[in-house]
Z-matrix of the N, CA and C atoms (Angstrom, degrees):
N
C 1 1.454
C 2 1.524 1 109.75
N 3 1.462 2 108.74 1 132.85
C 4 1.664 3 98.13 2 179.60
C 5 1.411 4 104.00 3 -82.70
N 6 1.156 5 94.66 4 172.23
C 7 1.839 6 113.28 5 -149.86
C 8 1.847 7 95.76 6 -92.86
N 9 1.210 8 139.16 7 178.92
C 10 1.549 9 125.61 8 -178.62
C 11 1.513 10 84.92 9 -95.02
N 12 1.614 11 94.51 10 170.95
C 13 1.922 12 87.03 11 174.88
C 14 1.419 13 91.92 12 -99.37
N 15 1.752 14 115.92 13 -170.28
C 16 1.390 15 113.20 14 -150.96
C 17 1.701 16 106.25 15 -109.61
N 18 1.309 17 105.26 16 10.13
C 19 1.747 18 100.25 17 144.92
C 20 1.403 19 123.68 18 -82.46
N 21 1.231 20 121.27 19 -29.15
C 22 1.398 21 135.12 20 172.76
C 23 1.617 22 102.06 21 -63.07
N 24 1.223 23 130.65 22 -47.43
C 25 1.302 24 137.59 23 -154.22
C 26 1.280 25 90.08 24 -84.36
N 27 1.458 26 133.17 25 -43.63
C 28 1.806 27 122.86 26 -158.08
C 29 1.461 28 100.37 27 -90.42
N 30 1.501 29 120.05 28 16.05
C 31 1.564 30 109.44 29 170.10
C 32 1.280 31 115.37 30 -94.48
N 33 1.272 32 118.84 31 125.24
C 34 1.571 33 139.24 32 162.41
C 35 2.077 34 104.91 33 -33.35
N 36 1.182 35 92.10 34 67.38
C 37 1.869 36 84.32 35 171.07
C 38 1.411 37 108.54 36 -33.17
N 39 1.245 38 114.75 37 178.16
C 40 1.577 39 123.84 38 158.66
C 41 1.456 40 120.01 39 -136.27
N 42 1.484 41 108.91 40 103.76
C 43 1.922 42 97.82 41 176.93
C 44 1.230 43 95.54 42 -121.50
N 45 1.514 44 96.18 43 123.77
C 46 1.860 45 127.37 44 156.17
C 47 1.610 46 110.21 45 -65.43
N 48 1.074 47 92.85 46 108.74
C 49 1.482 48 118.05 47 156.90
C 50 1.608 49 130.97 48 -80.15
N 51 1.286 50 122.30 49 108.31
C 52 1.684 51 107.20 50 -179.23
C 53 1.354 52 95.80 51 -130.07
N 54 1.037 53 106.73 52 116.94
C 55 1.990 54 116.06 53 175.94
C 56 1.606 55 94.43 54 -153.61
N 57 1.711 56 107.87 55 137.58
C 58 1.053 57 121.31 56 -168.52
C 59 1.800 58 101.15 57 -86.25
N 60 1.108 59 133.53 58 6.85
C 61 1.822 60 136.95 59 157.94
C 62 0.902 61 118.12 60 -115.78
N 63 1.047 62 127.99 61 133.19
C 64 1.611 63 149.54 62 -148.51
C 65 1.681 64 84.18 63 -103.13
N 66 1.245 65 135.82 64 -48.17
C 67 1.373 66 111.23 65 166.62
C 68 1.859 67 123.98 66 -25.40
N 69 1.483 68 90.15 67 -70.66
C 70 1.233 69 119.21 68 -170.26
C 71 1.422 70 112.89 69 -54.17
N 72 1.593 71 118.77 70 -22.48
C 73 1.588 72 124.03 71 160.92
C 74 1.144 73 110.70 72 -66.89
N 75 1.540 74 117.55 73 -56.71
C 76 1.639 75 112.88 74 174.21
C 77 1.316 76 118.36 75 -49.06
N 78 1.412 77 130.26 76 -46.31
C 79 1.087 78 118.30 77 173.13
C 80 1.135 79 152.08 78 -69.86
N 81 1.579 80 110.70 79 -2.61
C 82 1.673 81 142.24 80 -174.40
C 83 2.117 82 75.71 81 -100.06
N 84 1.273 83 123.30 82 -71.57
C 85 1.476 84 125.69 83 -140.59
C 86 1.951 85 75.30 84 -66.82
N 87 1.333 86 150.49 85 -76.23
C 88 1.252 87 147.96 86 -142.90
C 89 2.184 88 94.49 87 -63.28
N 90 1.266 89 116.74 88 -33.69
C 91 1.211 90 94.73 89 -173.30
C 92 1.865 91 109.57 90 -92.61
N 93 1.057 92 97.00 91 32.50
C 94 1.827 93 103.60 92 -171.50
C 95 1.757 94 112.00 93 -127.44
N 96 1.121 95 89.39 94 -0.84
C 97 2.399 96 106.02 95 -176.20
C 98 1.623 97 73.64 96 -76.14
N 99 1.423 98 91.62 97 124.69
C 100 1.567 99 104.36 98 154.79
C 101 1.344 100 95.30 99 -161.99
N 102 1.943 101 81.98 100 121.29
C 103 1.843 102 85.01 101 -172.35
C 104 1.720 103 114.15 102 -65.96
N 105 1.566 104 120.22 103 -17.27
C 106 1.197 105 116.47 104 179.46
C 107 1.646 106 114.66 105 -75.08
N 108 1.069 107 118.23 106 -29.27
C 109 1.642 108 125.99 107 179.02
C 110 1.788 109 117.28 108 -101.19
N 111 1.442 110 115.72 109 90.33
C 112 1.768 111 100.43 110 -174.16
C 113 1.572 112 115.15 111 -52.28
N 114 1.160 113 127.01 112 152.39
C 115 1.892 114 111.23 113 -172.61
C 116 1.609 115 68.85 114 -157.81
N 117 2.153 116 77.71 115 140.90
C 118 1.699 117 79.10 116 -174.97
C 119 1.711 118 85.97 117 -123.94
N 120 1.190 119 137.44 118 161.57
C 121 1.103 120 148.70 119 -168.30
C 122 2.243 121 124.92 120 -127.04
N 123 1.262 122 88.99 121 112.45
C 124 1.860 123 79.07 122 170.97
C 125 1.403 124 90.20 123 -125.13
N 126 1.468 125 103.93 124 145.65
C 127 1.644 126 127.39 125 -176.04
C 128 1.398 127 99.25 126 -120.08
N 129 1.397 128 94.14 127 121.83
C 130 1.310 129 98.07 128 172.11
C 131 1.681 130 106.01 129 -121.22
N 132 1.856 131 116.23 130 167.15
C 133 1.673 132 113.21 131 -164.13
C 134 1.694 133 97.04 132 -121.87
N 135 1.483 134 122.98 133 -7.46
C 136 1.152 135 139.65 134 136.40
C 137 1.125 136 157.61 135 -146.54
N 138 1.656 137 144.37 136 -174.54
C 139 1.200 138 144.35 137 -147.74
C 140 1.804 139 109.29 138 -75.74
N 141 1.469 140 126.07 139 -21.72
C 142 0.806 141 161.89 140 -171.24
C 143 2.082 142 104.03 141 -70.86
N 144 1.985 143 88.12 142 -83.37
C 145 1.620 144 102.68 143 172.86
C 146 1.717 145 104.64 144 -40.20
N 147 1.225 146 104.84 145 -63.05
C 148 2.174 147 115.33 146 174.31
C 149 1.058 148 95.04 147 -2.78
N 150 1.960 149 85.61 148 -80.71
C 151 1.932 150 87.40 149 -149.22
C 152 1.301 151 112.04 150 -77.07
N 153 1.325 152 149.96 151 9.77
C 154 1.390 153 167.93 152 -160.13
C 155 1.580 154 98.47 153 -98.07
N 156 1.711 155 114.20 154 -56.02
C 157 1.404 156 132.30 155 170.37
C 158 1.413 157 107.74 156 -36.81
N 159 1.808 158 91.24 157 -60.51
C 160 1.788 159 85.71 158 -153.94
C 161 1.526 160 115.06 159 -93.34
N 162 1.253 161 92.16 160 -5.51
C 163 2.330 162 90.93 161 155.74
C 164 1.017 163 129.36 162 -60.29
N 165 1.811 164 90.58 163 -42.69
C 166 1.548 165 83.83 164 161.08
C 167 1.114 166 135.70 165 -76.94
N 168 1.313 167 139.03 166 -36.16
C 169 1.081 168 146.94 167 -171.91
C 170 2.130 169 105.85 168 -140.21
N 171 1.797 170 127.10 169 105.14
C 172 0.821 171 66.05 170 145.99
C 173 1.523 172 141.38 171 -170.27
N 174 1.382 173 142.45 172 -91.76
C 175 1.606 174 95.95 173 -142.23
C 176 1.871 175 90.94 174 -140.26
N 177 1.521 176 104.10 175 137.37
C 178 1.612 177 108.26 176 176.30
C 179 1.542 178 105.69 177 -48.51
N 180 1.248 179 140.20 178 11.97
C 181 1.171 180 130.69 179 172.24
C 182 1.611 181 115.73 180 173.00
N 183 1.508 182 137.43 181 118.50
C 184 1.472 183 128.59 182 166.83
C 185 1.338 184 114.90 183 -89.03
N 186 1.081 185 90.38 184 134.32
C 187 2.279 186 84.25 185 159.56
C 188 1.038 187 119.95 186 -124.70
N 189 1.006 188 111.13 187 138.20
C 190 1.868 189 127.97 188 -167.75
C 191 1.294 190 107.15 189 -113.88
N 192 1.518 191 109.33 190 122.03
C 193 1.746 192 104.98 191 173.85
C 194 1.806 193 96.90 192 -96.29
N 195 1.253 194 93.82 193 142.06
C 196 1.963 195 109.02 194 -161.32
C 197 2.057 196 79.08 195 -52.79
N 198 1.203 197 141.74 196 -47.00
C 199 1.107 198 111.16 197 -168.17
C 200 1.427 199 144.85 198 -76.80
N 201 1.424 200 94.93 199 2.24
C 202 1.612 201 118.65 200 163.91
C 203 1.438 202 107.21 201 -78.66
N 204 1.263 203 146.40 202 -29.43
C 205 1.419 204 152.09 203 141.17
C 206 1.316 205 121.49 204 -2.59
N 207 1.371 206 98.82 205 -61.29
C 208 1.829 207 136.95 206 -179.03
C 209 1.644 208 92.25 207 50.84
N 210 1.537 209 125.26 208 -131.00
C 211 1.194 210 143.03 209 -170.82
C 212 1.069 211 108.92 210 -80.79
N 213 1.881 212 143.48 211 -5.30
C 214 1.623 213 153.23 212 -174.27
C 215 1.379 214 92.36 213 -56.49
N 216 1.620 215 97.99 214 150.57
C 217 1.400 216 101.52 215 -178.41
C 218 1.301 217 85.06 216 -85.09
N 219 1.478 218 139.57 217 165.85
C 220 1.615 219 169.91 218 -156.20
C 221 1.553 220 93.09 219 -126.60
N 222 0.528 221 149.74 220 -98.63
C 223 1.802 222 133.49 221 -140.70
C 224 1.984 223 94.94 222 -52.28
N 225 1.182 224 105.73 223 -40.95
C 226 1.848 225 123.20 224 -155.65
C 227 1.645 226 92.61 225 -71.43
N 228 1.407 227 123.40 226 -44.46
C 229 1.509 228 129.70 227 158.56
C 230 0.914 229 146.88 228 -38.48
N 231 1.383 230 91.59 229 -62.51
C 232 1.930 231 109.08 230 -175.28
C 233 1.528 232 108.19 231 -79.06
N 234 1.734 233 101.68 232 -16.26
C 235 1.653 234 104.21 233 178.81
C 236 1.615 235 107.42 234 -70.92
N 237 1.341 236 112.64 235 -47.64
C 238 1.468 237 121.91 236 172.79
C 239 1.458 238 105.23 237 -41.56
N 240 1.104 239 114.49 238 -75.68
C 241 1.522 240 126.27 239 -166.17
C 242 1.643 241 107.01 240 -48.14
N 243 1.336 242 106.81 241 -50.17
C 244 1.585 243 107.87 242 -158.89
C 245 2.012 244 93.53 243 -72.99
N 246 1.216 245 122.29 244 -34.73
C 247 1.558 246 113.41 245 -179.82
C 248 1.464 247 113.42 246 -54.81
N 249 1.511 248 132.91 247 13.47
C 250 1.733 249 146.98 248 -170.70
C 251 1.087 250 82.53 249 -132.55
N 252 1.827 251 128.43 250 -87.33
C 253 1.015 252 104.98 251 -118.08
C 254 1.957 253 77.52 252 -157.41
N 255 1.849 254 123.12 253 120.40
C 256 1.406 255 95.35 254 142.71
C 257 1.231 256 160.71 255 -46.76
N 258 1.265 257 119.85 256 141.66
C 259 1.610 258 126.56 257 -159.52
C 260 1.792 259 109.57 258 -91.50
N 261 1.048 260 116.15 259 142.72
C 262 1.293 261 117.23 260 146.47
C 263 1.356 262 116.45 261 -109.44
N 264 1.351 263 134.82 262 135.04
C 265 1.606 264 124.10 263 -159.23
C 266 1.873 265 84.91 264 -110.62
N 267 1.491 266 117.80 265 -172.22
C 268 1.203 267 107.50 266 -161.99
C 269 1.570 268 64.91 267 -163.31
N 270 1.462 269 126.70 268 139.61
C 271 1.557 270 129.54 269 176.04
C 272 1.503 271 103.82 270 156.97
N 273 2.105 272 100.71 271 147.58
C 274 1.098 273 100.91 272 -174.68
C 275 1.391 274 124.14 273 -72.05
N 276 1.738 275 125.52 274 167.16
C 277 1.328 276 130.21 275 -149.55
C 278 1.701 277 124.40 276 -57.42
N 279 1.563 278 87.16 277 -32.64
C 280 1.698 279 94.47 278 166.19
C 281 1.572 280 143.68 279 -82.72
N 282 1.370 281 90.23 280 0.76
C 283 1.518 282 117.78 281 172.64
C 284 1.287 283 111.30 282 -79.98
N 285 1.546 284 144.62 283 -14.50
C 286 1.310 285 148.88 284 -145.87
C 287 1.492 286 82.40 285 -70.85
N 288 1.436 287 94.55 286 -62.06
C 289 2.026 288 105.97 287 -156.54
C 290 1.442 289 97.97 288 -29.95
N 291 1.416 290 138.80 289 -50.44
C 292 1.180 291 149.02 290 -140.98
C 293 2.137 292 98.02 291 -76.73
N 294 1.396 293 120.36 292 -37.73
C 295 1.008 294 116.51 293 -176.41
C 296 1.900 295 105.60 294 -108.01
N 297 1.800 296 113.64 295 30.93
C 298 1.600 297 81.18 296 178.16
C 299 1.320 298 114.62 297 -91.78
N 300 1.234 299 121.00 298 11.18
C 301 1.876 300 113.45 299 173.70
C 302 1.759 301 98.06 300 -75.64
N 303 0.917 302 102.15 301 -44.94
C 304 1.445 303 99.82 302 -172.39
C 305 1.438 304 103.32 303 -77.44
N 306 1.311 305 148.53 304 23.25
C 307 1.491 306 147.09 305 -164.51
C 308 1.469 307 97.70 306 -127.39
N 309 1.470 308 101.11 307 -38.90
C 310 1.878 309 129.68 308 -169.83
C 311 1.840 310 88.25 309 -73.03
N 312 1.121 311 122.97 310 -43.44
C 313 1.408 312 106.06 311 -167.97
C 314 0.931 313 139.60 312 -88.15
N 315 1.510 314 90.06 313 -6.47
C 316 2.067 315 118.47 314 177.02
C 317 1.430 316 117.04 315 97.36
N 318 1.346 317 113.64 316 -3.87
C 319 1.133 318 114.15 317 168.21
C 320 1.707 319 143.10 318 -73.79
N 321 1.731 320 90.31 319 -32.77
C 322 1.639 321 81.75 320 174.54
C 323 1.504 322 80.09 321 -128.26
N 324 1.746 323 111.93 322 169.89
C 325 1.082 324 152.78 323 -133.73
C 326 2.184 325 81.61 324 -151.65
N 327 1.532 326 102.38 325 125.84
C 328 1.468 327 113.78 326 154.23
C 329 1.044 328 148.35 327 -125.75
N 330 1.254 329 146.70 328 120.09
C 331 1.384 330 139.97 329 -141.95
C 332 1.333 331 92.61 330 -156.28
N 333 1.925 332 94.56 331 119.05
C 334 1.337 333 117.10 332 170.15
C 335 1.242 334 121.71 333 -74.38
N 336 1.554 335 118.98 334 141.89
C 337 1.605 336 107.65 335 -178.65
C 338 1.432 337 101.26 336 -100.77
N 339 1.609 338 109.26 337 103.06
C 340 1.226 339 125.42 338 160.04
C 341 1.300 340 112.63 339 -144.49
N 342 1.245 341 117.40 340 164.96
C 343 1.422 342 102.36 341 -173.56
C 344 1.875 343 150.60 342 58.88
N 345 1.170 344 115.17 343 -156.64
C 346 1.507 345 83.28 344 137.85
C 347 1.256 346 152.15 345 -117.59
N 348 1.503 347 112.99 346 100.50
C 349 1.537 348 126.04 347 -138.65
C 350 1.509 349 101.54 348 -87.35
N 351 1.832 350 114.77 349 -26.30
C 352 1.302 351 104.65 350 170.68
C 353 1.499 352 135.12 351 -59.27
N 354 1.368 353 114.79 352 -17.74
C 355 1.517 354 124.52 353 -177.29
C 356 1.435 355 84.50 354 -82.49
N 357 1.393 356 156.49 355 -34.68
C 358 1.475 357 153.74 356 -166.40
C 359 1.464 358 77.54 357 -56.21
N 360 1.651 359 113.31 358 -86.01
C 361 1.050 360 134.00 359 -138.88
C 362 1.389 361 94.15 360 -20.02
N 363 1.888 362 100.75 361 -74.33
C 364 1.034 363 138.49 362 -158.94
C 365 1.510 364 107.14 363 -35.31
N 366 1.483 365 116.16 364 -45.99
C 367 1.328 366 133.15 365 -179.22
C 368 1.498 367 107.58 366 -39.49
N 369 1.410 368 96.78 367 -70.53
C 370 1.892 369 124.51 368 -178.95
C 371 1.486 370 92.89 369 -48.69
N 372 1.129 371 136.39 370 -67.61
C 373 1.005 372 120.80 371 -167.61
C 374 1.364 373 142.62 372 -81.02
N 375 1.357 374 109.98 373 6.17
C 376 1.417 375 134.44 374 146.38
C 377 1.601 376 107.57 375 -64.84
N 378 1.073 377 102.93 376 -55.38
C 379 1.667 378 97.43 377 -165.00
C 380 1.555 379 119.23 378 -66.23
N 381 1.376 380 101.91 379 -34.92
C 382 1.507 381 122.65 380 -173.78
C 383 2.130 382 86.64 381 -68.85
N 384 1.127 383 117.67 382 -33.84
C 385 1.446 384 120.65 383 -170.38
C 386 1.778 385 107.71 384 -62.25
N 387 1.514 386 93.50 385 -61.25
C 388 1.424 387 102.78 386 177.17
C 389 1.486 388 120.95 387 -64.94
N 390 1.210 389 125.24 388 -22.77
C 391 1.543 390 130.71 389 170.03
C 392 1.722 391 112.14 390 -63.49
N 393 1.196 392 106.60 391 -35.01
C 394 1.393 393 111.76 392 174.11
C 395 1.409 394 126.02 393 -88.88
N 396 1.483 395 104.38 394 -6.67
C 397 1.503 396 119.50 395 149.05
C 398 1.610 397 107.07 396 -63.46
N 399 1.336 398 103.25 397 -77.89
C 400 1.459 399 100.16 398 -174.35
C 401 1.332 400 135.93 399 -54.26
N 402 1.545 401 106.06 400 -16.95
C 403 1.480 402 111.39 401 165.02
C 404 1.242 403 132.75 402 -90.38
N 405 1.424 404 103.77 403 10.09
C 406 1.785 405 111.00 404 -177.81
C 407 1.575 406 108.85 405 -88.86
N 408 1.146 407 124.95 406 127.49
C 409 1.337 408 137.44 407 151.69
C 410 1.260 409 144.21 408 -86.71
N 411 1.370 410 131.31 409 153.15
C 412 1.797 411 128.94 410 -135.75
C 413 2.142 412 70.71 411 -120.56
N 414 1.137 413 117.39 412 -29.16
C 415 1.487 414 122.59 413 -171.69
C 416 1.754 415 104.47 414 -44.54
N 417 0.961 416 108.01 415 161.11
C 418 1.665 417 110.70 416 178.31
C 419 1.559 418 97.63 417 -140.47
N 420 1.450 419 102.17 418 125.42
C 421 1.517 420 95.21 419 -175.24
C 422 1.690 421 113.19 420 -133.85
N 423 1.385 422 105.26 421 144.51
C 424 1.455 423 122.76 422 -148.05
C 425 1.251 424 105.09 423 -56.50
N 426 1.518 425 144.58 424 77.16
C 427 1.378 426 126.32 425 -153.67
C 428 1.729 427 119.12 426 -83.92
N 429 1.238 428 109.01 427 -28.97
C 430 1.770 429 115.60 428 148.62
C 431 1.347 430 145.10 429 -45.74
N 432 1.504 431 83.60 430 -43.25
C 433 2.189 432 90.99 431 148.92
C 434 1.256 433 124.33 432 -81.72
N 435 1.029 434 129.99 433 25.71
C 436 2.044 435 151.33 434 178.54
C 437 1.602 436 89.85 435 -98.58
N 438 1.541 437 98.16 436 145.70
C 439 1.111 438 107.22 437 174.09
C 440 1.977 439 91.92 438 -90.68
N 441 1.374 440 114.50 439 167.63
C 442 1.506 441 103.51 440 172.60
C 443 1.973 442 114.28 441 -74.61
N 444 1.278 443 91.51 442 -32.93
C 445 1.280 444 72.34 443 -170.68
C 446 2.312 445 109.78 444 -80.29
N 447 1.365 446 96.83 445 43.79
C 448 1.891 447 93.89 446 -156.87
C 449 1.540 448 76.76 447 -88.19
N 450 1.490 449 155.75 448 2.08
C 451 1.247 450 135.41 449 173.51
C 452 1.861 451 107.80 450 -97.71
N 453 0.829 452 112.34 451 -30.86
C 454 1.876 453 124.32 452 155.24
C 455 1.339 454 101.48 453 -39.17
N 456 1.575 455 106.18 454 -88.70
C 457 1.523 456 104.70 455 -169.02
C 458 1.724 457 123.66 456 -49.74
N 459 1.493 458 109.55 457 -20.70
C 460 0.927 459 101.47 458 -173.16
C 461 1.833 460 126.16 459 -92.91
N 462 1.511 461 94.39 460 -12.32
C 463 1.415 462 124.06 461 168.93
C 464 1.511 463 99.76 462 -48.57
N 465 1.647 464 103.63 463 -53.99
C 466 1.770 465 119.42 464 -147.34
C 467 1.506 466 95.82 465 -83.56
N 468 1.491 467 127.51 466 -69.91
C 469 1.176 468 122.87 467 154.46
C 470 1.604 469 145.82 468 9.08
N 471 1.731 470 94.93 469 -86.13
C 472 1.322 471 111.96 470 -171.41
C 473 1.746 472 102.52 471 -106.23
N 474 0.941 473 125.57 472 6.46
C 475 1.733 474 110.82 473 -159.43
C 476 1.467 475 74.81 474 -115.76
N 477 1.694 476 124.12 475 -75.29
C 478 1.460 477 111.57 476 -159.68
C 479 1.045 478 106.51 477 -41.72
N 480 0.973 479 137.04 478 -79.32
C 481 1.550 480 145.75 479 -156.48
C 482 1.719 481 121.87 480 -35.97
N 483 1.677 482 101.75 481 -40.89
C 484 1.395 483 137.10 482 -175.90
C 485 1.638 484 89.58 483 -63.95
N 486 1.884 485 107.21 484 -64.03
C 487 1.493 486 83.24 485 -175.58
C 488 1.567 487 149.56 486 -75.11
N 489 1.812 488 93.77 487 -8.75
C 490 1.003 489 95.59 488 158.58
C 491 2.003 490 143.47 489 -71.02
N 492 1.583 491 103.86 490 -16.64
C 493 1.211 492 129.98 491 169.28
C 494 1.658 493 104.41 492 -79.69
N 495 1.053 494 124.24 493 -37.38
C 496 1.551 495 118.20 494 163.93
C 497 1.408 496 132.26 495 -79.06
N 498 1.419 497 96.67 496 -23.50
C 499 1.840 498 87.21 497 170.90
C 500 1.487 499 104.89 498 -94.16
N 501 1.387 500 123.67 499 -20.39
C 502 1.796 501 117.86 500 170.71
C 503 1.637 502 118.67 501 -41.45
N 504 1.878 503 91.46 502 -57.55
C 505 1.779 504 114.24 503 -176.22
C 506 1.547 505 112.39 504 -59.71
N 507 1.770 506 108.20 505 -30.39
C 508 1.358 507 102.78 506 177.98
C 509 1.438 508 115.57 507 -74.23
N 510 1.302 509 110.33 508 -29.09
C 511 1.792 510 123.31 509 -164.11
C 512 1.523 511 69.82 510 -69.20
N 513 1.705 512 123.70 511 -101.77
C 514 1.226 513 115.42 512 -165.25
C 515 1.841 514 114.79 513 -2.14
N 516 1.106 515 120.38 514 -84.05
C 517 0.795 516 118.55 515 -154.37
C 518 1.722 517 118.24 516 -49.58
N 519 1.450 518 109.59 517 -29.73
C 520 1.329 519 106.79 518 176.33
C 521 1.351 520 91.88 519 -76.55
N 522 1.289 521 135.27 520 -56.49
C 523 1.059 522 100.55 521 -147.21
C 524 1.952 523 136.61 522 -77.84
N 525 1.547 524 100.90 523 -12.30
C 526 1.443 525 140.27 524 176.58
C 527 1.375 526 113.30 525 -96.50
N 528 1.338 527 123.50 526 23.44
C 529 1.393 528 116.92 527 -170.51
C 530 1.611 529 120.17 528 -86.81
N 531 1.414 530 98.34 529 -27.70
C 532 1.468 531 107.29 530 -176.42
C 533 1.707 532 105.11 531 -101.58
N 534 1.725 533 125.82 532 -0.15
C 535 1.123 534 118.40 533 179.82
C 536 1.506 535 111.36 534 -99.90
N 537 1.812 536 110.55 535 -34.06
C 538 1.439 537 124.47 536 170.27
C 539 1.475 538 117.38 537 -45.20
N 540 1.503 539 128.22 538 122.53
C 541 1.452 540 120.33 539 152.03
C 542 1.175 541 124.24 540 -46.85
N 543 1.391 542 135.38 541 140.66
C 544 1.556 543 165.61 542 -167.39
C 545 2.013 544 85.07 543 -34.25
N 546 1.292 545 117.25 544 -53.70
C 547 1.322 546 123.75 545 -151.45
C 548 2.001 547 96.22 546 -80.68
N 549 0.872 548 98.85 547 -57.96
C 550 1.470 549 109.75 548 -178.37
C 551 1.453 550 121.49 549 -50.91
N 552 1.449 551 121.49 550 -25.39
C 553 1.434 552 142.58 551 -145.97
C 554 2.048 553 77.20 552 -111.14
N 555 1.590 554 121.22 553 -36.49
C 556 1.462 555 113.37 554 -133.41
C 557 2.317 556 74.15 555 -101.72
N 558 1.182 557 102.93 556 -23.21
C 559 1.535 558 108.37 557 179.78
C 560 1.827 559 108.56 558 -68.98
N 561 1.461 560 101.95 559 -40.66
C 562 1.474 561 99.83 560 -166.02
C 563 1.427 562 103.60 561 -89.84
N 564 1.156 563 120.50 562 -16.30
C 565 1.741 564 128.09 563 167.84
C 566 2.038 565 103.28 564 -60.41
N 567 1.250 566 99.74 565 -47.46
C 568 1.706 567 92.48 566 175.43
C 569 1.163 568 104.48 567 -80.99
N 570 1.103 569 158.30 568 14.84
C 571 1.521 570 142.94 569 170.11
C 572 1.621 571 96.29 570 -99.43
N 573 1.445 572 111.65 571 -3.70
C 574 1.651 573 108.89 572 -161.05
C 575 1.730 574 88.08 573 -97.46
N 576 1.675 575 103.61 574 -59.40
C 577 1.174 576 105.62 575 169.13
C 578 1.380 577 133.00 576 -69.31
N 579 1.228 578 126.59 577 17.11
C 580 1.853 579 126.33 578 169.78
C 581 1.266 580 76.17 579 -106.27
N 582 1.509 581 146.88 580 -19.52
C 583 1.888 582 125.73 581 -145.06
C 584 1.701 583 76.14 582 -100.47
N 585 1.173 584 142.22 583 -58.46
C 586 1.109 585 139.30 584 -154.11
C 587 1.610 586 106.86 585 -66.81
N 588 1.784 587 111.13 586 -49.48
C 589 1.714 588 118.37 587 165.86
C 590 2.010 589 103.69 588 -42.86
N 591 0.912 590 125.18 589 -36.02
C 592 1.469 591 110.47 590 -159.49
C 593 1.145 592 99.98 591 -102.16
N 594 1.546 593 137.65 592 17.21
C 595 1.368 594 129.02 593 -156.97
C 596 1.302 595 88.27 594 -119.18
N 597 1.760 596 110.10 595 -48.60
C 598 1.735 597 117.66 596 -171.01
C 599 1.286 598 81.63 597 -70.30
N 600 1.600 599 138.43 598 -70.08
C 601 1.341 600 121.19 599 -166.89
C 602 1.771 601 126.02 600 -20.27
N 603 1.562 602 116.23 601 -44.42
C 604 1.340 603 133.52 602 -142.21
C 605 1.734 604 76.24 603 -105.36
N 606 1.131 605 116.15 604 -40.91
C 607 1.918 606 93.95 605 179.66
C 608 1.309 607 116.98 606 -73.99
N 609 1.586 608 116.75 607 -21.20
C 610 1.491 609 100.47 608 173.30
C 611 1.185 610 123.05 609 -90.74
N 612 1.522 611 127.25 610 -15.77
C 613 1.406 612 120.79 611 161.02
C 614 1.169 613 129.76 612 -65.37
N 615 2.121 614 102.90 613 -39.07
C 616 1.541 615 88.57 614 148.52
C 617 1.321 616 154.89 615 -43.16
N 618 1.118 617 122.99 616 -31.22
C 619 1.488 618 160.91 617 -151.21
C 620 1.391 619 93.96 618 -99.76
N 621 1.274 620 129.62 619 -73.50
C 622 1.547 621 149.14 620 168.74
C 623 1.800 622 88.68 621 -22.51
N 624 1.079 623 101.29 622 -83.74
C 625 1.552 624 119.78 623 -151.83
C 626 1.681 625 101.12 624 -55.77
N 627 1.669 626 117.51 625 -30.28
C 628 1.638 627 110.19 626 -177.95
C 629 1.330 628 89.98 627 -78.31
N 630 1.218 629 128.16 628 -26.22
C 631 1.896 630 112.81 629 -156.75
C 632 1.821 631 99.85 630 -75.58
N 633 1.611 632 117.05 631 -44.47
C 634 1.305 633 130.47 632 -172.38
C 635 1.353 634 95.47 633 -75.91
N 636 1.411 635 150.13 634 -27.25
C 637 1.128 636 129.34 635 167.81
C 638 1.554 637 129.71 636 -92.38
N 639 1.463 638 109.90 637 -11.71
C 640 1.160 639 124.19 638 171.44
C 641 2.112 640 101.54 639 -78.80
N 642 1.167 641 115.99 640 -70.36
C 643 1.800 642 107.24 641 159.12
C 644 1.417 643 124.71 642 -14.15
N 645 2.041 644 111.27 643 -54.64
C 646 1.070 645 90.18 644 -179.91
C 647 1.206 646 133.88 645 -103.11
N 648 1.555 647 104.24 646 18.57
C 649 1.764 648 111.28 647 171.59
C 650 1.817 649 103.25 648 -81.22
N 651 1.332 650 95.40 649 -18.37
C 652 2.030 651 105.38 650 -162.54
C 653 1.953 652 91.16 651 -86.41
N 654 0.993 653 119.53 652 -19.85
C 655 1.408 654 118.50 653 -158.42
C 656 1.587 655 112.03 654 -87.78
């Protein structure tokens, strides 16, 4: 995988945090200091503060502890949230069932709180960090010559399809990992990682293109 270059690398990411214990913030924000990666952090104590966060700014990754959720419908949510910024949800083990359409689409990331689920977190949210390294572009693209609906088509297009080619390569990979040779195993790992580079790519141009066309109907 190529590495980000080092303007990409010296930017202060931003991951929104919303967990209703202030423990549980410290302990997501203390296992995420990495002096090699800057990570900048807004904590929010509800579902409300979140999305308030990420209008304004928003963020290579949210995490949601399932009790900031409260009574919100979940598909109607995570759709909001995930059009900014992917989610990592944070909730107990029997709750998964409740988010796998949204798990199936690549958008949110789940991690049961058992154990120690904060190093998970932490995991997910490294990776979700570095993907948005690699998907950022120095390119400037003409967003007035877009038709409005060019972030639709491109959702429908390039994302379905993408996720279905990324969750195949991943199944493969679990499931062939110990039968694949060293070389074969190291080929189907980059088809996982270019599928994941073109997916964050395709959400931020999407994203790009509603914000610049939504401005200039408001302007």
């Amino acid at each position: 995988m190529k590495r980000a270059d080092a303007n990409t690398a010296s930017i202060d990411r931003h991951v929104a945090i919303a967990v209703a214990s202030p423990d549980l913030a410290r302990e997501l924000t203390a296992a995420l200091q990495l002096p090699s990666r800057p990570v900048r952090f807004s904590i929010s104590a509800s579902l409300g503060e979140l999305r308030a966060a990420l209008e304004r700014e928003p963020a290579a990754v949210a995490v949601v502890d399932d009790s900031i959720l409260g009574r919100a419908p979940v598909a109607e949510t995570l759709l909001q949230l995930t059009e900014t910024s992917p989610v990592v949800v944070l909730a107990p083990p029997w709750r998964q069932s409740d988010f796998i359409r949204e798990i199936e689409n690549g958008d949110v990331e789940f991690v049961a709180t058992v154990g120690d689920f904060v190093s998970l977190a932490a995991a997910f949210i490294s990776r979700r960090v570095r993907w948005a390294d690699l998907a950022e572009s120095a390119i400037g693209v003409p967003w007035h010559e877009l038709p409005p609906d060019f972030a639709s088509i491109l959702r429908h297009e390039i994302n379905n399809p993408l996720t279905g080619i990324l969750g195949n390569a991943e199944l493969l990979l679990a499931n062939l990992r110990d039968k694949l040779p060293p070389g074969s195993l190291q080929r189907l790992q980059t088809v996982v990682d270019l599928a994941v580079r073109l997916r964050e790519t395709t959400r931020r141009l999407c994203n790009a293109c509603e914000r610049e066309h939504a401005h200039a109907r408001t302007a």
